[in-house]
ROTOR-66211 format. One record per residue (C-alpha): residue in one letter; x, y, z; residue number from 1. Coordinates in steps of 0.001 Angstrom, whole numbers, padded with zeros to 6 digits. Example, Ala and Ser with C-alpha at 12.3 -4.5 7.8 and 13.67 -1.06 7.14 Angstrom:
<sites>
{res->a&u->012300&v->-004500&w->007800&n->1}
{res->s&u->013670&v->-001060&w->007140&n->2}
</sites>
This chain:
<sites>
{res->x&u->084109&v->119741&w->102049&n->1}
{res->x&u->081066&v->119139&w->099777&n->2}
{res->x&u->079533&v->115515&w->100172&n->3}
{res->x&u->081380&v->114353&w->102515&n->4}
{res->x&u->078993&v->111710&w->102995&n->5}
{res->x&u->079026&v->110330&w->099727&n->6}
{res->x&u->083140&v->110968&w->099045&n->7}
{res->x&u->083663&v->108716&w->102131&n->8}
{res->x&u->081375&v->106326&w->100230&n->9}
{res->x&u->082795&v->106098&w->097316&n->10}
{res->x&u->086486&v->105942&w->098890&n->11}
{res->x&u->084866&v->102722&w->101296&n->12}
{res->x&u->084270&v->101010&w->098133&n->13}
{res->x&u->087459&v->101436&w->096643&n->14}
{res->x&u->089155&v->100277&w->100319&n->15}
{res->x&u->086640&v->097183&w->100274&n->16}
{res->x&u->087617&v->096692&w->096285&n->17}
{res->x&u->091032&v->096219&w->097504&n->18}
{res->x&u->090889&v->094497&w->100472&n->19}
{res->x&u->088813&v->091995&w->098656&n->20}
{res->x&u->092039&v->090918&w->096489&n->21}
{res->x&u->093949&v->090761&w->099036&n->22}
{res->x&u->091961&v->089252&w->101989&n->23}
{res->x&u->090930&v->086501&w->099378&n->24}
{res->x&u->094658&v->085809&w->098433&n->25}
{res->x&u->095355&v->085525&w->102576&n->26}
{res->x&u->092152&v->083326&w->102638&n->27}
{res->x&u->093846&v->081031&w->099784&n->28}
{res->x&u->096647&v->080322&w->102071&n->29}
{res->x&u->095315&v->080054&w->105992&n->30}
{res->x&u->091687&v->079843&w->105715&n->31}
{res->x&u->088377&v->082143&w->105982&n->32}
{res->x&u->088439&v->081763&w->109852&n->33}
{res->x&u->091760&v->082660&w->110727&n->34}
{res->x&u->091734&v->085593&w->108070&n->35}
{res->x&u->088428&v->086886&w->108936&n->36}
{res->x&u->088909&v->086621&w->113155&n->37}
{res->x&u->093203&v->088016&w->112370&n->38}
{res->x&u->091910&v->091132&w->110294&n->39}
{res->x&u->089562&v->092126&w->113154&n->40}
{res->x&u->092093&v->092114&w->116060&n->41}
{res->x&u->095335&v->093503&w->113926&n->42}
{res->x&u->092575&v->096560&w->113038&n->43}
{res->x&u->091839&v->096691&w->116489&n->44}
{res->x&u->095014&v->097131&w->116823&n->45}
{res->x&u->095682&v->099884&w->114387&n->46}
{res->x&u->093178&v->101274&w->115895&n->47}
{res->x&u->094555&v->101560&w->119139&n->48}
{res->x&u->097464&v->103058&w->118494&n->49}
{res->x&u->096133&v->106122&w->115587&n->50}
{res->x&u->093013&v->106920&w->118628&n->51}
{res->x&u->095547&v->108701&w->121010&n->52}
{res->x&u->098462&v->109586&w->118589&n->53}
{res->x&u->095972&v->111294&w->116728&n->54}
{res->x&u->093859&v->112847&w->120203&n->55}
{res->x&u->090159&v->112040&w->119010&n->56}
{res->x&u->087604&v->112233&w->121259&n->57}
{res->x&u->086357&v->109054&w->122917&n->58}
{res->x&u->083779&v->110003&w->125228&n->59}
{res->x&u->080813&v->108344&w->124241&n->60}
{res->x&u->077192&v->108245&w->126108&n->61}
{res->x&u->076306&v->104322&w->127241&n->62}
{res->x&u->073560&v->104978&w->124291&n->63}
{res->x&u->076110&v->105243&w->121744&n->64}
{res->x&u->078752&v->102923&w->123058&n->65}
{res->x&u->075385&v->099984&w->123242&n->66}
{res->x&u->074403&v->101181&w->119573&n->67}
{res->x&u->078064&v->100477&w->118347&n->68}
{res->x&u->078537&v->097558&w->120090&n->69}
{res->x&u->075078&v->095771&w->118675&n->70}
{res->x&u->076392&v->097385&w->114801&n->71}
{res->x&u->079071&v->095610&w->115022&n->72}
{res->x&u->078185&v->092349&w->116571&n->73}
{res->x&u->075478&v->092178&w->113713&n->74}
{res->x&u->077232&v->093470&w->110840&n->75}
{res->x&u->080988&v->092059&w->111534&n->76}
{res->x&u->080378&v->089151&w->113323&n->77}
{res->x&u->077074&v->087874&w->112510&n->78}
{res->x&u->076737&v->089020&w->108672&n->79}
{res->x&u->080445&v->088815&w->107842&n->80}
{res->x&u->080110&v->084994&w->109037&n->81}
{res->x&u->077204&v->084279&w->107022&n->82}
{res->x&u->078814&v->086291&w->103979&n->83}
{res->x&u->081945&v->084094&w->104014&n->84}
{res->x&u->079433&v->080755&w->104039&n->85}
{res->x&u->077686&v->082514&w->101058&n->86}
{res->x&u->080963&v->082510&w->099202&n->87}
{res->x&u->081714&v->078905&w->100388&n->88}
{res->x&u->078134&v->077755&w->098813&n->89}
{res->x&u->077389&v->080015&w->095713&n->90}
{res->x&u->080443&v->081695&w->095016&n->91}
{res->x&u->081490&v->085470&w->094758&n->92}
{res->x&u->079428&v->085941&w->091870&n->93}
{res->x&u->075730&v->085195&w->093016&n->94}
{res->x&u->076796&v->085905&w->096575&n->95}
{res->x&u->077527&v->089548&w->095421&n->96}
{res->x&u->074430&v->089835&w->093084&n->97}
{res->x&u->072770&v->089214&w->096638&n->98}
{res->x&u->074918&v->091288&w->098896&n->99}
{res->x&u->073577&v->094270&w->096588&n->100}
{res->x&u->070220&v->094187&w->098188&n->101}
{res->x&u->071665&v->095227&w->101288&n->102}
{res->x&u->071106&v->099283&w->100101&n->103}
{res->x&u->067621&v->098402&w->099330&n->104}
{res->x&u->066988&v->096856&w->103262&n->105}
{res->x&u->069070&v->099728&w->104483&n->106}
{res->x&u->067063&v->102129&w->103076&n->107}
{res->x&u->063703&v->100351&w->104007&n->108}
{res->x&u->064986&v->100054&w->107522&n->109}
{res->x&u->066285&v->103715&w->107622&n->110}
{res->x&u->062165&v->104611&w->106325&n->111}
{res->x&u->060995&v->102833&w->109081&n->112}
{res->x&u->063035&v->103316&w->112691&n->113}
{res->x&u->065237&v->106360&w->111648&n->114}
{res->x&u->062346&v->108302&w->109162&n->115}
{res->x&u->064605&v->108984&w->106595&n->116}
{res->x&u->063187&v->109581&w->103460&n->117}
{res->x&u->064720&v->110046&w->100163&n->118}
{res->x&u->063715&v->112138&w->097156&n->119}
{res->x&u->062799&v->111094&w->093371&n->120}
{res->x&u->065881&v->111604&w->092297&n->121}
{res->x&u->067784&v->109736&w->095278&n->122}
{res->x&u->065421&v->106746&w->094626&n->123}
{res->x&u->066550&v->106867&w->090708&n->124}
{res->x&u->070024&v->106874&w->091530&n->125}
{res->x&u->069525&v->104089&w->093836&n->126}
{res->x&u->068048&v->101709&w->091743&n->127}
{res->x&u->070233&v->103119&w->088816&n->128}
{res->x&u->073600&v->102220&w->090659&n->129}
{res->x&u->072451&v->098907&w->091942&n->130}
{res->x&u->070900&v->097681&w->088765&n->131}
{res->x&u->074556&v->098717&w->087034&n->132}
{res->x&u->075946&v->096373&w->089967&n->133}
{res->x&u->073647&v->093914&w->089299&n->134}
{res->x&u->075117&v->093954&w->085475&n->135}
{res->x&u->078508&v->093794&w->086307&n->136}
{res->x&u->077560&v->090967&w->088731&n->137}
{res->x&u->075939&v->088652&w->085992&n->138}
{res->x&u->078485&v->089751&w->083411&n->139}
{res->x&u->081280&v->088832&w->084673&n->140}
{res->x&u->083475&v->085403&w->084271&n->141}
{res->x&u->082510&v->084000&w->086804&n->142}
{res->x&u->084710&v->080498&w->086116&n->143}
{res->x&u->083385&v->077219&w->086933&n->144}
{res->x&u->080179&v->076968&w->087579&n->145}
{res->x&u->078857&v->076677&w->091588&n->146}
{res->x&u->075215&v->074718&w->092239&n->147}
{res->x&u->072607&v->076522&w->093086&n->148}
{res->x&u->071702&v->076295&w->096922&n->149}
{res->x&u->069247&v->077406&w->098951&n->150}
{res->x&u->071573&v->077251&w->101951&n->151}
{res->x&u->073429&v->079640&w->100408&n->152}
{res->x&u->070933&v->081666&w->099606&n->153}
{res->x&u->069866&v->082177&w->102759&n->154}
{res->x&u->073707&v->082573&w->104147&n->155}
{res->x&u->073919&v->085727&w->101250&n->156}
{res->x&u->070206&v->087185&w->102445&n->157}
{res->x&u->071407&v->087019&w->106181&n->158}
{res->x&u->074579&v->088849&w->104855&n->159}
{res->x&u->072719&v->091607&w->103887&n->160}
{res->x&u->070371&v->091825&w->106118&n->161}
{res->x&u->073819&v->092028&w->108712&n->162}
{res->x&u->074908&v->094517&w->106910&n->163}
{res->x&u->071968&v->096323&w->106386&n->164}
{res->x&u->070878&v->096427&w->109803&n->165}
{res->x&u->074410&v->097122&w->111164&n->166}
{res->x&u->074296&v->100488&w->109238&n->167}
{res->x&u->071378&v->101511&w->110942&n->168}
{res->x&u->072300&v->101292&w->114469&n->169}
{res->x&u->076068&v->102819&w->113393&n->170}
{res->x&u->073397&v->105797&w->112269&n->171}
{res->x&u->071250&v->105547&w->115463&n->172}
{res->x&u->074611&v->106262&w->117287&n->173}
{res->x&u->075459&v->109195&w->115276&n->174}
{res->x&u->072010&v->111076&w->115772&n->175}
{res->x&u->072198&v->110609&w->119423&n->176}
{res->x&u->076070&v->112824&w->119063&n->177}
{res->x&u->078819&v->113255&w->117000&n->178}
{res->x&u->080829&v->110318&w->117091&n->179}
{res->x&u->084694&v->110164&w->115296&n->180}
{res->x&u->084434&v->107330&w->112532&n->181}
{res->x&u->087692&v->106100&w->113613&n->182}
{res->x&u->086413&v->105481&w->117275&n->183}
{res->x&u->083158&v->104515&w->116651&n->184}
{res->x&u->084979&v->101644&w->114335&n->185}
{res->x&u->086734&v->100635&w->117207&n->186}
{res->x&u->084005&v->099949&w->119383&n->187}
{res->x&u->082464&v->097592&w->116789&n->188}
{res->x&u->085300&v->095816&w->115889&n->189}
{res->x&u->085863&v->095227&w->120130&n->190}
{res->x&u->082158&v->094119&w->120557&n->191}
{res->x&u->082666&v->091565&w->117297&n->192}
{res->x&u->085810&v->089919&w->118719&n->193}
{res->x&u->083828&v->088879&w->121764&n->194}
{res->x&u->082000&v->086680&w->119679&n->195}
{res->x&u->084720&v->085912&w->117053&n->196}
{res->x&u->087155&v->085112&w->119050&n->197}
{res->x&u->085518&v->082061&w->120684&n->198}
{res->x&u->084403&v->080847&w->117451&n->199}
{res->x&u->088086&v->081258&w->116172&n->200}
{res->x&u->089555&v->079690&w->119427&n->201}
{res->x&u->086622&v->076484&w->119122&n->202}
{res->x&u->088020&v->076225&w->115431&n->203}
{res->x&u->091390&v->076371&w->115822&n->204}
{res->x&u->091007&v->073286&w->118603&n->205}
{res->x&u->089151&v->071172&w->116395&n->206}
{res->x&u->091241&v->071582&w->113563&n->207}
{res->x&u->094266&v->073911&w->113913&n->208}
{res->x&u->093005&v->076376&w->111360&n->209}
{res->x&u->095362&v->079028&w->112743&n->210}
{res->x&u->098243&v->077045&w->111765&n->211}
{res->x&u->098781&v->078636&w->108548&n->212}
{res->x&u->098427&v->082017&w->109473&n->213}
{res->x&u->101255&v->081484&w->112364&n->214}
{res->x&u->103415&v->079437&w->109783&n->215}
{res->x&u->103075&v->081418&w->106370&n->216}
{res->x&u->104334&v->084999&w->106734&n->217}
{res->x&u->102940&v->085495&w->103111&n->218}
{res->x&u->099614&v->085091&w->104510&n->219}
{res->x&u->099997&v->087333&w->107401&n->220}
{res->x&u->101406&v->090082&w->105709&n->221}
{res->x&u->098523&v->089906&w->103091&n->222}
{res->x&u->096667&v->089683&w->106373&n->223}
{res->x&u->098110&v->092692&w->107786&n->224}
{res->x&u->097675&v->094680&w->104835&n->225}
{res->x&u->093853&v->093806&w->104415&n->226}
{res->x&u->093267&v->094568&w->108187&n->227}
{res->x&u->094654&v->098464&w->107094&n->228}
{res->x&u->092481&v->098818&w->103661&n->229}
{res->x&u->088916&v->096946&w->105100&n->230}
{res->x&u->087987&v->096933&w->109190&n->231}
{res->x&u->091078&v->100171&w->109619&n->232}
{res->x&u->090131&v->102601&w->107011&n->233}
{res->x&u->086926&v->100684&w->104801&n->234}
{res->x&u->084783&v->100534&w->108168&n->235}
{res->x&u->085698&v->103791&w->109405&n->236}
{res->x&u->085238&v->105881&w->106010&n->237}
{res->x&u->081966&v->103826&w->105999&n->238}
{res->x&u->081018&v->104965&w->109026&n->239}
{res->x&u->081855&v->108911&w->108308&n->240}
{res->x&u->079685&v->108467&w->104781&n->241}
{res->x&u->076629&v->107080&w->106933&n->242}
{res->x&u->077024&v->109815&w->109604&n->243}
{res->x&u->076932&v->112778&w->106694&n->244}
{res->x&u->074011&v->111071&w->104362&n->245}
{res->x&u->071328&v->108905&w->104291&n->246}
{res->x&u->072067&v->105179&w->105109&n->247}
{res->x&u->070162&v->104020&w->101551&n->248}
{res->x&u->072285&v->106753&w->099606&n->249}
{res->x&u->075646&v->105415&w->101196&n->250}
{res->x&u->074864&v->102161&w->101110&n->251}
{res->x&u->074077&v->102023&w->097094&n->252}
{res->x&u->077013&v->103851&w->096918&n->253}
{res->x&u->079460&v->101200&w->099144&n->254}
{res->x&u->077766&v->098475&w->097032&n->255}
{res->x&u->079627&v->099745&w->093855&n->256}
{res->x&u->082514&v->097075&w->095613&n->257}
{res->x&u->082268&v->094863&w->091744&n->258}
{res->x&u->082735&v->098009&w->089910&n->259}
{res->x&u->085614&v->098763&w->091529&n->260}
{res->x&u->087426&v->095529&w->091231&n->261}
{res->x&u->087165&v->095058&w->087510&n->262}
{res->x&u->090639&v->097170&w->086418&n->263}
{res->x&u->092006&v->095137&w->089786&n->264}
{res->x&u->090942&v->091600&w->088467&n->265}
{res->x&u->091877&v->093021&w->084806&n->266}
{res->x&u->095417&v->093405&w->086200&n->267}
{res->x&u->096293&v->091235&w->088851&n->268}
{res->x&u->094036&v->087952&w->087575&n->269}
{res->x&u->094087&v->089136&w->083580&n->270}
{res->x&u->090434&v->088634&w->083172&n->271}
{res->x&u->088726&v->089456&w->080124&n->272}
{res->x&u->085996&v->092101&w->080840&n->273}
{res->x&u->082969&v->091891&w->078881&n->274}
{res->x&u->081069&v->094537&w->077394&n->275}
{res->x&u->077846&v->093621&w->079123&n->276}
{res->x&u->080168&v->093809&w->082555&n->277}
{res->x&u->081952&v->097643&w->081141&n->278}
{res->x&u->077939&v->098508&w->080325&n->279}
{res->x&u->076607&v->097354&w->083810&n->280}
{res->x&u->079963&v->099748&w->085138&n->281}
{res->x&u->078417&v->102841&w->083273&n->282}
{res->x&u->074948&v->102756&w->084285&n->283}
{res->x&u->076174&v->102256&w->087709&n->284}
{res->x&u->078589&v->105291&w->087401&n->285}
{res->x&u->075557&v->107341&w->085949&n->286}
{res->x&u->073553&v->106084&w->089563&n->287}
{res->x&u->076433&v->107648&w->091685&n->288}
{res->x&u->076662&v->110477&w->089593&n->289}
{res->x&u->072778&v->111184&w->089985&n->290}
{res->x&u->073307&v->110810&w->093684&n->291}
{res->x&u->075885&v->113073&w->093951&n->292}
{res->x&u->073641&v->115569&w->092048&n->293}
{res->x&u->070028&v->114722&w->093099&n->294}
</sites>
């Protein structure tokens, strides 16, 4: 199949797209905690049962299994954390506009450990696609305004930084030998639940936070279901497009998330799109489409 890195990409940002309506619907109801620590272990267990239904190899080298373990710690439990205090101090709308600089610091990161480099025309369709972000970002209605705070700017710049850096050891563990996305996913998700699930258990004695999600079935269906589209098949399609192209490239790429959720916010919130947000979508379809082509 021709780029399968950036296909798996694109189809991690429309998984993430959709797991972001629904995981923030489930957060509505039970909490960020409980939500955030629930998707992990239902995906785990997914996970567990598609690895030897569908026989994929899990023999991995110590190397790979310690490179998976430290992307996942990092990017799942360290900059998912932050990125859910982000949205708790600025809001989706300037935490986002941050989260996009997380292609830029993969890239950068990629230049400097893994010597990727990227041509003219990968560079172009970088900055292209995250400036069109970027648009869409600002554009949108973003509803009452949230203070700026440089807590929370520092929770969203950890976030990507998480991410960024996650992405790069996921990639580190792919060069050493070929790895299947779907197990590689699990051993990330494993080594984040030994730090999430103390954190969980420490909130849920201090203030019964899991409550909700063992009372409301709502909420842990919509639970469920986000568990399937974001750590099941958005972190393992994630980690196929950074195995088959260059971290920056399928990073840019995974940060088109806010294009992808305007027709779902158009239809299941009926939000008005504006013309600077539809703009900020084309320029950052014209960035995919360059690095598809470059």
């Amino acid at each position: 199949m021709p780029y399968p890195g950036e296909l798996s990409a694109l189809l991690t940002a429309g998984l993430w797209s959709l797991s972001a309506i629904v995981l923030s619907a489930a957060t509505v109801r039970a909490g960020a905690i409980p939500v955030n620590v629930g998707r992990l272990i239902l995906a785990a267990l997914y996970l567990a049962l598609l690895i030897p239904i569908m026989g994929f190899e899990v023999r991995l080298s110590p190397g790979q299994v310690g490179l998976l373990a430290l992307s996942g710690v990092i990017g799942l439990a360290f900059g998912d954390s932050f990125l859910f205090k982000a949205f708790g101090e600025l809001g989706p709308r300037v935490t986002m506009l941050i989260m996009s600089t997380s292609p830029a610091v993969a890239a950068l990161l990629a230049w400097l450990l893994l010597h990727e480099t990227l041509s003219l025309w990968g560079i172009v369709g970088i900055v292209v696609t995250l400036a069109g972000v970027a648009v869409v970002v600002i554009g949108r209605n973003a509803g009452p305004a949230v203070p700026f705070a440089w807590r929370g700017v520092t929770f969203g710049a950890l976030a990507a930084i998480g991410q960024g850096v996650g992405l790069i050891f996921a990639k580190m563990a792919f060069i050493e030998g070929e790895i299947n996305g779907f197990v590689a996913t699990m051993v990330r998700i494993l080594a984040s639940l030994i730090i999430m699930i103390p954190l969980g258990v420490a909130e849920s004695r201090s203030s019964d936070s899991f409550r909700a999600l063992r009372t409301d079935r709502r909420a842990l269906w919509l639970t469920a279901l986000g568990a399937v589209l974001g750590p099941f098949l958005g972190i393992s399609f994630s980690l196929i497009a950074v195995a088959h192209t260059d971290v920056g490239v399928a990073a840019a790429i995974m940060a088109t998330v806010p294009i992808m959720m305007l027709p779902l916010v158009r239809i299941f919130y009926r939000e008005q799109l504006t013309w600077k947000a539809i703009g900020g979508a084309f320029l950052a379809v014209v960035g995919v489409a360059i690095l598809f082509l470059r």
